[in-house]
N, C-alpha and C positions, 0 to 999 in steps of 0.2 A: 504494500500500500504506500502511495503516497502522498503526504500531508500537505495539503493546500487550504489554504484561503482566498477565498473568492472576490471576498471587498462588498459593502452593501450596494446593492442595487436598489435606486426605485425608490428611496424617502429619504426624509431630509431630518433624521432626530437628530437631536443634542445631547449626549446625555453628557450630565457632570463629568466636574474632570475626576473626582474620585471614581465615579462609576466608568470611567475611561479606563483608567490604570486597573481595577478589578476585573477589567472586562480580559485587558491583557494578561495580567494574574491567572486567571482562571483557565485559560488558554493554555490547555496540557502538550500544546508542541511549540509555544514560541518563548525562544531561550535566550538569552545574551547579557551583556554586560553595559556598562554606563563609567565613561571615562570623564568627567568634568573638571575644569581648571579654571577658580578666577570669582565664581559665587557661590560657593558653596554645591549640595549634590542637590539641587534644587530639585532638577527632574530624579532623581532615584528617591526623594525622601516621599514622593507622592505612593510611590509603587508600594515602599516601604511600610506608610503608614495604613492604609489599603487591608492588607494582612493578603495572602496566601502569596506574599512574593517569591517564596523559597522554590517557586516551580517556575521560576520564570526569572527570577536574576544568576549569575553565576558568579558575577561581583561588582563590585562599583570601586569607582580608587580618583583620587585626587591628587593629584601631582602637584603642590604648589609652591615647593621649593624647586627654584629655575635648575639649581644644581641636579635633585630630582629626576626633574621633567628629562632635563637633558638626555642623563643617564636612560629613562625609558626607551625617551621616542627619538633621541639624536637633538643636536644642536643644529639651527639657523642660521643659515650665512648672516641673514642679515642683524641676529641678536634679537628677534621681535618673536613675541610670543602668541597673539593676539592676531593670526594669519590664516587664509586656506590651507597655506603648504603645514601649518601645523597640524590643522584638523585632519587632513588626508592623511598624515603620519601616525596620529593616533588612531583611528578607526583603522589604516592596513596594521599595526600593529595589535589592537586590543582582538580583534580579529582571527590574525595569527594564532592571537596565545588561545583564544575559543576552540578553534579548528585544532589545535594542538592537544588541549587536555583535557575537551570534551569529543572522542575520537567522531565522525559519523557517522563509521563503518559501525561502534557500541549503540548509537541513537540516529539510526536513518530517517526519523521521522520526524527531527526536528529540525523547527526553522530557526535559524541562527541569524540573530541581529547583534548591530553596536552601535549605542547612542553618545557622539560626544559633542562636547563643545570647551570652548576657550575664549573667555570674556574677561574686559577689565569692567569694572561698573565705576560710580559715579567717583570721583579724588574728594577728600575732603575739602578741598579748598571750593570744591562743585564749577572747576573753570572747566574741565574736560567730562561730560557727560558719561562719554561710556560706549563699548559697542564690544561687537564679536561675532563669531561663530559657531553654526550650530549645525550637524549632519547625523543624518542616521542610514548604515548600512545593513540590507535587511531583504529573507526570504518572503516566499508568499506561496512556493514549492518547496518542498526538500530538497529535488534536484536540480533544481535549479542555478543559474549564476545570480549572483548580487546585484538587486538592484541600492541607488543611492538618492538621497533629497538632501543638496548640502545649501546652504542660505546666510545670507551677513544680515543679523541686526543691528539697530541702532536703540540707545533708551533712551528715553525725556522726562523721564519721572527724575524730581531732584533730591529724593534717597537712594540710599542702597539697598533699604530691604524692599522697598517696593518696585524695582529693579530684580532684585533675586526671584522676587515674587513670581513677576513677569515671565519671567524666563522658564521657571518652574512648570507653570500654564501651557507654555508654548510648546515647551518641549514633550508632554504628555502628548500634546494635541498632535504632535511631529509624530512619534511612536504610534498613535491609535491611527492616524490617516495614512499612515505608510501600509498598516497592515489592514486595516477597513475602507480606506477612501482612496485605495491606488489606481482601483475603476476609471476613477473620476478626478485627475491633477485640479481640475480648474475648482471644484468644490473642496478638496485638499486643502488647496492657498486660503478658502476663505474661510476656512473652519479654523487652520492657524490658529486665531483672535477667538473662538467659543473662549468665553465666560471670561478674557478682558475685555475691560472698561473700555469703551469706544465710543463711547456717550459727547466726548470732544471734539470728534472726527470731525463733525461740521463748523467747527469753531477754528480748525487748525490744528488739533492737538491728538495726538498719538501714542498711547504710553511705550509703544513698539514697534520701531520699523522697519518693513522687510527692505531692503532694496538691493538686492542679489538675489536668486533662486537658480538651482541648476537641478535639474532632473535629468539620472543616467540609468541603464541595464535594459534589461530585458523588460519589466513591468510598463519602462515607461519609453518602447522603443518607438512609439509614434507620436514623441512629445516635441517640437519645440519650442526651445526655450525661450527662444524672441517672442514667442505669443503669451509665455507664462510672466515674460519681464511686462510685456502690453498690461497682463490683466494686475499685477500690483498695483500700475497706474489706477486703471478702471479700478480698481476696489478703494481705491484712498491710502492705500498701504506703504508709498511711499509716491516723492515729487518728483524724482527723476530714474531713470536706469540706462545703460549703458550695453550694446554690447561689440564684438571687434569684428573687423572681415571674416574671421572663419563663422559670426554667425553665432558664438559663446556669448553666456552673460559674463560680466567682467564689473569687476567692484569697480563704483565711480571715485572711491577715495582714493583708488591705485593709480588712474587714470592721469587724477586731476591735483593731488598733494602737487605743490608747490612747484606747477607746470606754467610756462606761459599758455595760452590758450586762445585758439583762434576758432571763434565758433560761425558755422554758415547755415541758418533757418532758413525753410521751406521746406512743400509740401514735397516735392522730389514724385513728381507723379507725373508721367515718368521723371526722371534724372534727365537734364536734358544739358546741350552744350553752351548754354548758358549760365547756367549752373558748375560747370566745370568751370566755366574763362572767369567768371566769381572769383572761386576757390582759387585757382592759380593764381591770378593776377594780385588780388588780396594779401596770398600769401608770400608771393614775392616780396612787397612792400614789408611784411609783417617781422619778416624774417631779418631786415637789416636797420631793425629799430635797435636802436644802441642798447638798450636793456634787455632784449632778446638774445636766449642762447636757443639755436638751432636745436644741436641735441635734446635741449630740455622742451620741445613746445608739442604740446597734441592741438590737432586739426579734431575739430568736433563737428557731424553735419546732425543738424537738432530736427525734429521734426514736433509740432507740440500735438497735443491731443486734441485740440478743436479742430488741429490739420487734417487728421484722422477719421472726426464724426461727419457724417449724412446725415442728414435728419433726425438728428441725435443719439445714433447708433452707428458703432463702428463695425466697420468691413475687415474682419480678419484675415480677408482672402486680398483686399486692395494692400491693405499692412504687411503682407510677407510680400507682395508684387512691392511694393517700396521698398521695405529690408533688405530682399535678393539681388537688385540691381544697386543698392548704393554698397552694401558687400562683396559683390562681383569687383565693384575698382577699387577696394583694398582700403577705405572709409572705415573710423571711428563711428557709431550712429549712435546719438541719444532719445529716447522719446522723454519727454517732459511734460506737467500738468502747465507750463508755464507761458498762460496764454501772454503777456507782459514781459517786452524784455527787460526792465528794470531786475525782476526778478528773475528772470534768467542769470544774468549781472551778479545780483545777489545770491545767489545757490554759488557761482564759480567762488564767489570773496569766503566763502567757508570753508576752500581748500587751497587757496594759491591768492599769494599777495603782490605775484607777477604780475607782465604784461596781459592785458584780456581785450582781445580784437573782435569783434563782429563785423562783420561782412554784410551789407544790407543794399539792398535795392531802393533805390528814392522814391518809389511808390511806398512802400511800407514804410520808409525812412520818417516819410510826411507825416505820417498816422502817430508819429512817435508824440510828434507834437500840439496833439489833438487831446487839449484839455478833458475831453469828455471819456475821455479814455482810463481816465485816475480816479472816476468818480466813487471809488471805495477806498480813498485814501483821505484822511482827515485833512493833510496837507498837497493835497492835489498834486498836480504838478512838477511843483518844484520838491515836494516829497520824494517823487519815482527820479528825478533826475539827480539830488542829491546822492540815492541809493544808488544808481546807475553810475553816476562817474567818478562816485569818491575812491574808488580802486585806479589802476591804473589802467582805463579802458580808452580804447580808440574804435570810433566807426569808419571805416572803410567802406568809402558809399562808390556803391556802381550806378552809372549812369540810365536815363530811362531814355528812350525816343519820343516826341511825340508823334504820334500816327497820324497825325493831320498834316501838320507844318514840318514833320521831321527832322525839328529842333531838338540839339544833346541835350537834356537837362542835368546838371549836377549840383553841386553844393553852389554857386554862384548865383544860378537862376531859378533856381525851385522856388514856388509858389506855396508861402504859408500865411494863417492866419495873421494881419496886423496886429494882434497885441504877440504876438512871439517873435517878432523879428529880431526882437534887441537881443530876447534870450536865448535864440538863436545864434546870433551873433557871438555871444560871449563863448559858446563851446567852440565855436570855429576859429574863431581869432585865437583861443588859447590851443590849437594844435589837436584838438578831442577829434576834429572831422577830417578825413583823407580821403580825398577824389582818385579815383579809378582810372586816369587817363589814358591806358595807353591796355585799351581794349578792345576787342573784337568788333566793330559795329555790325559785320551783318548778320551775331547771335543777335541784336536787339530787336528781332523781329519775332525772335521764337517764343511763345511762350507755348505753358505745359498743357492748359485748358484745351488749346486747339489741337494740340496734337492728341489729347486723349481722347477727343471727338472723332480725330480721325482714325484709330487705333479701335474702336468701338463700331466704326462702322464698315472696315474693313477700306477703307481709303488708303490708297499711295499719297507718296511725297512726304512723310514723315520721319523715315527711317534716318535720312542723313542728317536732320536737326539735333539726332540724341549721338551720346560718345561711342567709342570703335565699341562692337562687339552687343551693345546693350538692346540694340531693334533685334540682333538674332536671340538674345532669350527671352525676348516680348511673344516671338511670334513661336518660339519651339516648345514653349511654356503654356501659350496663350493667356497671361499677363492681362489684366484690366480688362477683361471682357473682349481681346482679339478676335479679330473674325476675318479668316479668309474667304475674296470674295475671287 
């Protein structure tokens, strides 16, 4: 015989998280261990106190002398404890020693899991919050290979024990949906948060935030991850995610720690060569700003979430057609909540006190300066603008055409509200705004609307507006509704 769990199908209970961890408990084939570092054994003392854990723990262990830890799981190049690469070290190691001195050949019929994590939480001085990591490696067959759900949070609670608290919660929640909600990732992510507090959510407040998630093995072999980064967004669960050309989620703090950063917004629907001579020509400029180091700078293309919705629902099938082609040219991609780029601005100044370049089109450029656009801010305006450039930020504006008169428009002659002139003025004259000169004029004709029109209705003459390579996987893919006519 062999031992499987199937995952609930078909309802949506909740049960407590003690009735979570009993459920586990009670569960006469699933067996493993709990490696924690940094809050105590937050997740084991639930199982613990629960009662029948003795058929379902094999041990629990805390490493929190670094000297310790070393000796377990090896030493870090980079001396940091509080990492992916450390998590993966403990779960292949506490793993190891499972598979080692519980034989399977003795107990074929159990499923062998490992839940660890490694957290700092809040410093007493309460300047650095707190965050970490949390993974769990885990059967659902006996015979099976390992599947894994590894994830970075963030805390905002400004204790430690309510911090530990957190984590305790989550972590149960992690164990019970790995092995009842594996059916189901997307209902998995939102179960996370049963029975924390999230009563704040609408206010801005989060006692816990995911903003990493990786799903691997066999359970979750038709999972991707770009769509499980999407739905954190969609849930509130965190304000940005990140991930690299291969298509990985990828921590935003590894990304963006004390990088210069040059970010390029839009809808990227398709990715067209307009969009490229942007990003070039931008970055050209970007790169020979005296306080820029090459080596140190990521290129970010952002996309926010209102870029994403139709009629108030997003297209997960238009969202991988974005993803696939701006990771096809070897692109950084962020998706963010951040309909406002002050706030964009602001998310970059929480990890880097570098250079922060935005690349903006003068149609959008205009909008920036549309008072009505702040109206959730007490201090309007000059609020989002003080947020906005008190870092080291420069716009790097690309020119627009106009389609009538076919006059360049750029920082010189753009057409804004009279009461903004002067305060326009003052970011320009101070060096904040950089013209795009010495660009492509005849992308200024391209834009993405029309082509997606054409791409939809099976029309030619579209194919050479967008970069080398990206019309053949529009059309081999059939990408945004292609149609061959």
């Amino acid at each position: 015989m062999v031992a499987e769990i199937p995952g609930d199908v078909g309802f949506d209970n909740r049960p407590s998280i003690d009735a979570k961890a009993l459920r586990i408990n009670l569960n006469e084939f699933i067996y493993g261990t709990f490696a924690e570092i940094g809050a105590g054994q937050e997740v084991a003392r639930h199982f613990f106190r629960v009662g029948g854990a003795s058929g379902t723990i094999a041990k629990t262990i805390s490493a929190y002398d670094k000297n310790f830890s070393d000796n377990i799981y090896g030493e870090e190049d980079d001396k940091r404890y509080v990492t992916e690469t450390r998590l993966k070290k403990m779960l292949d190691h506490e793993m190891a020693l499972l598979e080692d001195r519980i034989p399977k050949k003795d107990h074929p019929n159990k499923l062998f899991f490992t839940l660890a994590n490694t957290v700092t939480t809040i410093d007493f001085a309460k300047k650095y919050k707190g965050h970490g990591w949390m993974g769990i490696r885990f059967q659902t067959k006996s015979n099976e290979p390992y599947s894994e759900i590894s994830l970075h949070i963030r805390f905002h609670h400004q204790e430690a024990r309510l911090q530990q608290e957190v984590l305790g919660y989550m972590g149960v929640n992690l164990v019970y949906g790995a092995f009842y909600k594996h059916n189901d990732p997307k209902r998995l992510l939102r179960y996370l948060y049963d029975h924390i507090d999230t009563d704040g959510l609408n206010a801005g407040f989060l006692p816990i935030e995911i903003d990493t998630i990786n799903f691997s093995g066999p359970v979750f072999k038709d999972v991707d991850n770009r769509l499980m980064s999407l739905e954190l967004i969609r849930n509130g669960m965190t304000d940005a995610v990140m991930f690299d050309s291969n298509g990985n989620n990828i921590l935003p703090a590894r990304i963006l720690y004390k990088k210069n950063i040059l970010a390029l917004r839009g809808s990227f629907r398709p990715v067209t060569k307009v969009n490229i001579d942007m990003f070039e020509k931008s970055f050209e400029i970007f790169q020979k700003e005296n306080n820029v180091d090459f080596k140190n700078t990521e290129v970010i293309f952002e996309i926010t979430l209102s870029n994403l919705s139709a009629n108030g629902e997003i297209d997960e099938s238009d969202f991988m057609d974005r993803a696939k082609l701006l990771c096809s040219l070897g692109h950084t991609v962020m998706i963010s909540k951040f309909k406002e780029y002050y706030k964009l601005v602001d998310y970059f100044s929480n990890y880097t006190s570098e250079q922060v370049g935005l690349t903006i089109g003068v149609n959008n450029f205009v909008d920036i300066f549309d008072e009505n656009y702040y109206n959730d801010l007490s201090g309007g305006i000059l609020e989002a603008f003080g947020k906005m450039f008190h870092n080291n930020l420069k716009v790097y504006l690309y020119p627009m055409k106009n389609q009538e008169t076919n006059e360049i428009i750029n920082s010189n002659n753009l057409i804004l509200h009279p009461r903004m002139k002067e305060f326009y003025k003052f970011f320009k004259y101070n060096g904040k705004i950089v013209d795009i000169f010495d660009f492509e004029s005849k992308h200024l004709s391209i834009f993405s609307r029309d082509i997606l029109e054409k791409i939809k209705k099976g029309e030619k003459g579209w194919e050479e507006k967008l970069p080398e390579g990206i019309s053949d996987l529009i059309t081999k893919q059939k990408m945004f509704g292609y149609k061959k006519k």
